[in-house]
N, C-alpha and C positions, 0 to 999 in steps of 0.2 A: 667510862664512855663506851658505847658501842660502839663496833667495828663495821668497815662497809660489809663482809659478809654478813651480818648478824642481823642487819636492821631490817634487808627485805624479810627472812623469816618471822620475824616477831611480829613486824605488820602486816603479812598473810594472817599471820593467824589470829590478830587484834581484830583487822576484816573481818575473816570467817566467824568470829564471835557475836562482832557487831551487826554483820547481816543476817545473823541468826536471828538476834533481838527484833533486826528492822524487819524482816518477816514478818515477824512474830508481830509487830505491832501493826504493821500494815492489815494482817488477817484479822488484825481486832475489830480492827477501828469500826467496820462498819457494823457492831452488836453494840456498839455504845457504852453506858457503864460493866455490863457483863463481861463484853470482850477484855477493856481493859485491865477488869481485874484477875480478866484470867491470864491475861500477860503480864501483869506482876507478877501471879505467881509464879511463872516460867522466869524472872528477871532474879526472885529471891532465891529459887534452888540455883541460880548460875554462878551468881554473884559469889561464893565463897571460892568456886575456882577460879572464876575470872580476878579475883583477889590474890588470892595464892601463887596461880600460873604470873602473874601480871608480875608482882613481887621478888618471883623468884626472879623471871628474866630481866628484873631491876637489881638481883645481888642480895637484895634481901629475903631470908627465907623464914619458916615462925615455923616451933617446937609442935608436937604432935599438941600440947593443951592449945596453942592459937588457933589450932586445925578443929579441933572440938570448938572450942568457942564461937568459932564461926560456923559451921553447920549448927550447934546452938540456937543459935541466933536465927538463922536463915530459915529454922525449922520454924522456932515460935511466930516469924512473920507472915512466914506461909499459912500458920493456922491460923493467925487473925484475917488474913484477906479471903482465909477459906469461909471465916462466920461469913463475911460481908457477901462472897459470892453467891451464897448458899442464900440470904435474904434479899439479894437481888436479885436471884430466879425464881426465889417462891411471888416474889412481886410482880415477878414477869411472864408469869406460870398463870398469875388470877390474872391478868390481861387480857393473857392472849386468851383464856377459858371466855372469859365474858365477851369479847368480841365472836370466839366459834358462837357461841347461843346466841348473838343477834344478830350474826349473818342463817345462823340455822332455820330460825326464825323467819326471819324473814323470806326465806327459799320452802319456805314449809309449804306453800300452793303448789309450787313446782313440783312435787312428788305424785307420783302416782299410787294407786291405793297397795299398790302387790308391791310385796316386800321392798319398799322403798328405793325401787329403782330406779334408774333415767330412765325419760319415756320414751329416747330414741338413741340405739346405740348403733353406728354406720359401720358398717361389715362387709367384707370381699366377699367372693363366693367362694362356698363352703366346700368345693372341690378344690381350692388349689389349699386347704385347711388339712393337714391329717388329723388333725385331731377329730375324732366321733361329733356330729352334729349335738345327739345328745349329752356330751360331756361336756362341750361348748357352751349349750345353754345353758347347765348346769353354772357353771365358772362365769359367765356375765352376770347370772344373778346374784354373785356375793358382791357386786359394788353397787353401791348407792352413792346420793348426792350428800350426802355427809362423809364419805371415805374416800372412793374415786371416782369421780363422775367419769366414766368410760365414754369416746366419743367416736373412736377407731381402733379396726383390729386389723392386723395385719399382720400374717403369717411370716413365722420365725422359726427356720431349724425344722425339728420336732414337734414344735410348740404356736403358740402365737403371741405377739406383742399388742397389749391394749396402751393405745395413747390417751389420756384425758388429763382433769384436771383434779392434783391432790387437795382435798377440800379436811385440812388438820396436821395433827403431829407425824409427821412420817414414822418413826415406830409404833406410835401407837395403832394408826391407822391399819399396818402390817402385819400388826399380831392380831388385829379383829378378821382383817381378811385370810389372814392365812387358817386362824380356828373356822373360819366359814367354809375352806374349801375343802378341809380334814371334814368338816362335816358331812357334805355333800357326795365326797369321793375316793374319804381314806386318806392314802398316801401315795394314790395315784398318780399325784401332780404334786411341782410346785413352784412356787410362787415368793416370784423378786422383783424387787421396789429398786429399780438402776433410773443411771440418766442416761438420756439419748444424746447423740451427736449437740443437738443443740441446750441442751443443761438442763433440760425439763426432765420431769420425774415421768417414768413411763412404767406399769408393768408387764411382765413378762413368766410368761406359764410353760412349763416345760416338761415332759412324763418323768417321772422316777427315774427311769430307765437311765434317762442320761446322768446320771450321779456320777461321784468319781466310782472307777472303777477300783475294786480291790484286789488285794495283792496276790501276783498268781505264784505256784509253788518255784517257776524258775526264778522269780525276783527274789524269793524267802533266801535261796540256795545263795543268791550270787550276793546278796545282805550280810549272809555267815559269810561267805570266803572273804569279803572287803573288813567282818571285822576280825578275824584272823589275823588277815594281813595287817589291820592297824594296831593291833595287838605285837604283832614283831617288828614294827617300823617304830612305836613305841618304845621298846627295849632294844632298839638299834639305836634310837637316838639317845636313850640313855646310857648306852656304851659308848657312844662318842664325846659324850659331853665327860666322860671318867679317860677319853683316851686310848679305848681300843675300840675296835672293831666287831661286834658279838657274833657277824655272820661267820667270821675269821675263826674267832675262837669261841665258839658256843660253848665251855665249859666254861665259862667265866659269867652266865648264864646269872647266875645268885648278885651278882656284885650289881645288875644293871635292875633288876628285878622290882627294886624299893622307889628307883626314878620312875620306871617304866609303867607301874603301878600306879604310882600317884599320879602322872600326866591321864593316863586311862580313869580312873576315878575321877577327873574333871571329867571328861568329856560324857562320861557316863552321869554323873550329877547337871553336868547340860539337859539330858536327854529326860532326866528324870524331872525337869522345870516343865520342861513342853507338855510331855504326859501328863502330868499333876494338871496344868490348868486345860487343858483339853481335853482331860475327864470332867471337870465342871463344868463346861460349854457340852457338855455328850457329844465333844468331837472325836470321831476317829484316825488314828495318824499309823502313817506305816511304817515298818520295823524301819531304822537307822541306817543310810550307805554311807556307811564311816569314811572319810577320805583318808588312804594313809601316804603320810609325809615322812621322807626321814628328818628332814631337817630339824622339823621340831613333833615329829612323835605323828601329827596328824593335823588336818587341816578343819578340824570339826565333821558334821556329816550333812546328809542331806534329808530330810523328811519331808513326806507329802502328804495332804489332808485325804483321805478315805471317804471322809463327808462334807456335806455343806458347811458352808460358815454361816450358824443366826446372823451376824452384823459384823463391823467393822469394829465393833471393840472386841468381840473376841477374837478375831485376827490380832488385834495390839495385844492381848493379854497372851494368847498364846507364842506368838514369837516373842516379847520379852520376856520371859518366863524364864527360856532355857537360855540366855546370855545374865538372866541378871543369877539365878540359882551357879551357874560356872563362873561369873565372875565375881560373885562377893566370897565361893570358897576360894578363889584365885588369889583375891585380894586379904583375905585372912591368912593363906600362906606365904604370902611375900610378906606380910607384915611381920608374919610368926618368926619366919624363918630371918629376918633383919634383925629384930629384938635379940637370934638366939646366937647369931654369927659371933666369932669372939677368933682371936688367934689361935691357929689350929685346923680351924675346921674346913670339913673335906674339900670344898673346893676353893684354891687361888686365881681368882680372875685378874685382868689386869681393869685397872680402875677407868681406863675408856669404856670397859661393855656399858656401864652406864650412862652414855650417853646413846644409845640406842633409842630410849623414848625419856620424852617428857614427864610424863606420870612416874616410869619406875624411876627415873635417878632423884625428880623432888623427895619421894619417898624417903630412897634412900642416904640424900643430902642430911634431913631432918632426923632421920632414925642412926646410921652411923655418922655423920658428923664428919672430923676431921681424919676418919680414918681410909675416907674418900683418894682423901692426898695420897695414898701411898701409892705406888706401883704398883703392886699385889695388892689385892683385897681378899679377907677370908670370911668364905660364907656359906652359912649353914643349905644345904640342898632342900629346903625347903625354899629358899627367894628364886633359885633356879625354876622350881613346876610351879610354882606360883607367875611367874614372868611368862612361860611358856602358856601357864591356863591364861592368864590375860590376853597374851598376842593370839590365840586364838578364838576367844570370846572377841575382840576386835577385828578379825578379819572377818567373823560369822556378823558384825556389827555394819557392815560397811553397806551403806544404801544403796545396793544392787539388787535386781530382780527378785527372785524368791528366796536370799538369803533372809535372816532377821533382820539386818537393818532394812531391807528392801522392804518388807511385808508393814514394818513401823513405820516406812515413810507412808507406802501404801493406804494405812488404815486410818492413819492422819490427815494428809496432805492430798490423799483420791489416787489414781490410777494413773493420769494426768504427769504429776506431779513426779509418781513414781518413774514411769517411763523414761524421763528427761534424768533424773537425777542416777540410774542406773547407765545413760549412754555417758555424763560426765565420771560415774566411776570405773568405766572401761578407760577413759580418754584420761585418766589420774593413772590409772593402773599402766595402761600403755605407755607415756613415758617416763615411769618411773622403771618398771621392768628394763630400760636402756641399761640400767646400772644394777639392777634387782633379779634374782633369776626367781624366788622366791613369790614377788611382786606378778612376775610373767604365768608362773605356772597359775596362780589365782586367778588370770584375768582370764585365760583357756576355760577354767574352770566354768566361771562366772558364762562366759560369752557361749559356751556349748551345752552347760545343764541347768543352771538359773536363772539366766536374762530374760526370762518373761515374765510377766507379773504373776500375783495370784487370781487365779478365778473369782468373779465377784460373789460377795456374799450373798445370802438371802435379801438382807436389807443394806441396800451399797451407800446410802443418800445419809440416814443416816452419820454423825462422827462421834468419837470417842471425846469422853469428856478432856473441860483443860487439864485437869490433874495428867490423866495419862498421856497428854502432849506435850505438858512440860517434863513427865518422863522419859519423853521419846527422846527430846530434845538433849533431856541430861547426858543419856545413854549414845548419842553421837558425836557429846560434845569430851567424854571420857573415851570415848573410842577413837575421836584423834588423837585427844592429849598420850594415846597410850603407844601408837605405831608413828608419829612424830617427834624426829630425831632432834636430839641436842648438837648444835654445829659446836666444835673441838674449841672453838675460842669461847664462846660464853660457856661453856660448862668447865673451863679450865678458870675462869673468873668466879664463878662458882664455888670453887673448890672440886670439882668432879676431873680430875684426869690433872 
């Protein structure tokens, strides 16, 4: 039986599960058969945790083969609704093709004989414009009544904002007008496909010049001292977790070296997820402002684009990259290091740390067994940097501003969406910090150098396909189970403590 403490937590977090799905299918519903089957697929990657988690906080727990069997399973389901998705867009692909060519068609009088322009595009006066008149004219000639019918311009910034009407695919349309403008003018200008205030597609043209700016030599400098410094809060916290002190006794330097290493080697194979998929986008990103933490080595770091973003999926590819590359080493050392634990080894914890989070004590319910029961448990220093790279691939997960999970809800869910869901994980963060100093220092964090969004991309309208949203979704729904504690009575039902 559950206890009155135990029952509000499980049902948060049955909620949080199930308003994930009801999202999830609400945002379908209006694509019809597409949408929904791209919310199965998001139902079938969940369903093995929501099984597992569900089971466990019912008593019952299943062996590492239950645990394959089920992702097994979930995997091959997802490839079949992947055929189906995949023939219900090429179906929906010659639709909508054969509707553009008899609306094209039929607008075909409407064109004028010069490169296929509107024949009347309504314009401020070109003095309140900095942009060059000639440049102007230049940049209204790449749209036509098949791409953007342009109807109004209206100065922006630097730049100017055309309103009209997007007439086709918005990528596709994006990548004809943006080769058009590299024609006309280089790489003078460019050119984003956003929405306005009112949810309409609008572009917007803006000089080079305002790009992000790159990195100047005091930022390089102050990059090295933060990784330094996370370099010794590293091997501080691996002195601690062995019992001394290493600022105390710096000859003992050797003994924390092997922890302090492998926490650094995550964070570093973080950084190295980012880079890898933002050299395939030709994004550029700036060197790493490592945060250093003693508590647990470091708090991850911070990095900023150098350059534009093509679209909104490579925003999603590039922020999960470096949570998913630190957490499946993460998770392969907690695994390693459970398999290697035996009586003896170097460290004795007392059999509560496991109830810290969800994720690690099911783990290690199923991997050590009844050796849970004891008072002491002995475990190889491997589940320790494996637990630590988790908790902070999970805090770098958490849907706030320009962290990764921020930029994933971002590139999914729009700007919009983002905004709100970073002031609720201030408002999570805040009162939990009551009890958490850990929890506090995060949300400083958060509220003084990340809480803004990302700059939008090239192409903001644009979204990432379902695949990488049921990704997203995976990657939020592992990142509570992971900093989501086990209250002392159902994990002592469990066998954990």
């Amino acid at each position: 039986m559950l206890t009155s403490s135990e029952t509000p937590i499980i049902a948060a977090v049955v909620l949080v599960a199930f308003s994930i799905l009801g999202w999830g299918f609400y945002r379908a519903r209006p694509f019809g058969k597409l949408g929904i089957l791209a919310w199965l697929q998001s139902v079938v990657l969940m369903t093995p945790w929501l099984v597992f988690f569900g089971l466990f906080a019912a008593g019952i727990y299943i062996n590492i083969a239950g645990v394959l069997l089920l992702l097994v399973l979930s995997a091959g389901i997802y490839i079949v609704l992947g055929r189906q998705l995949r023939q219900a867009g090429q179906d929906a692909i010659l639709q909508q093709r054969a509707n553009q060519r008899l609306a094209q068609e039929a607008s075909e009088a409407a064109k004028t004989p010069e490169n296929d322009q509107p024949a009347v595009v309504a314009a401020v006066k070109s003095e309140s414009i900095t942009i060059p008149e000639e440049d102007l004219s230049s940049i209204r000639g790449i749209f036509g009544i098949d791409t953007f019918f342009a109807t109004e311009t209206i100065p922006y910034q630097e730049g100017v904002i055309f309103r009209g009407n997007l007439r086709g695919e918005p990528e596709e349309v994006h990548n004809r007008l943006t080769k058009s403008l590299q024609e006309r003018l280089g790489d003078k200008y460019r050119l984003f496909l956003v929405e306005n205030t009112e949810d309409k597609p609008v572009m917007i043209v803006l000089p080079s010049r305002t790009d992000p700016r790159q990195m100047q030599l005091s930022q390089k400098v102050f990059a090295v001292i933060l990784l330094v410094a996370t370099i010794a809060t590293n091997l501080e916290a691996a002195g601690l977790l062995l019992n001394f002190d290493l600022f105390a006794e710096p000859s003992r330097i050797s003994e924390a070296l092997p922890i302090g290493l492998g926490i650094f080697t995550i964070l570093i194979i973080h950084e190295i997820g980012h880079w890898w998929s933002a050299r395939k986008y030709q994004v550029k990103l700036t060197w790493p402002f490592f945060l250093p933490a003693v508590q647990i080595g470091s708090f991850g770091a911070i990095t900023r684009f150098q350059s534009l973003l093509p679209n909104r999926k490579a925003l999603f590819d590039i922020a999960l990259a470096g949570p998913a590359f630190g957490g499946i080493v993460s998770l392969i050392m907690l695994v390693t290091g459970l398999l290697l634990s035996h009586p003896g080894s170097l460290f004795q914890l007392p059999n509560t740390f496991f109830q810290g989070s969800i994720l690690v004590g099911s783990l290690a319910r199923v991997v050590l067994g009844s050796a849970l029961q004891q008072p002491l448990v002995s475990l190889h220093p491997l589940v320790i940097i494996g637990w630590l790279g988790l908790v902070i691939t999970a805090l770098n997960l958490m849907p706030a501003g320009q962290l990764d999970g921020g930029r994933i809800v971002q590139s999914i869910y729009g700007r919009k969406t983002a905004r709100r869901a970073t002031i609720a994980t201030l408002v999570v963060l805040a009162v939990v910090s009551l009890g958490n100093t850990l929890a506090f220092y995060w949300a400083i964090v958060i509220f003084f150098l990340q809480r803004d969004a990302e700059r939008p991309s090239l192409n903001e309208i644009t979204e990432p396909d379902d695949a990488r949203a049921a990704l997203g979704l995976l990657a939020l729904f592992l990142m509570i189970s992971t900093l989501l504690p086990l209250t002392p009575s159902l994990a002592g039902r469990l066998g954990i403590g």
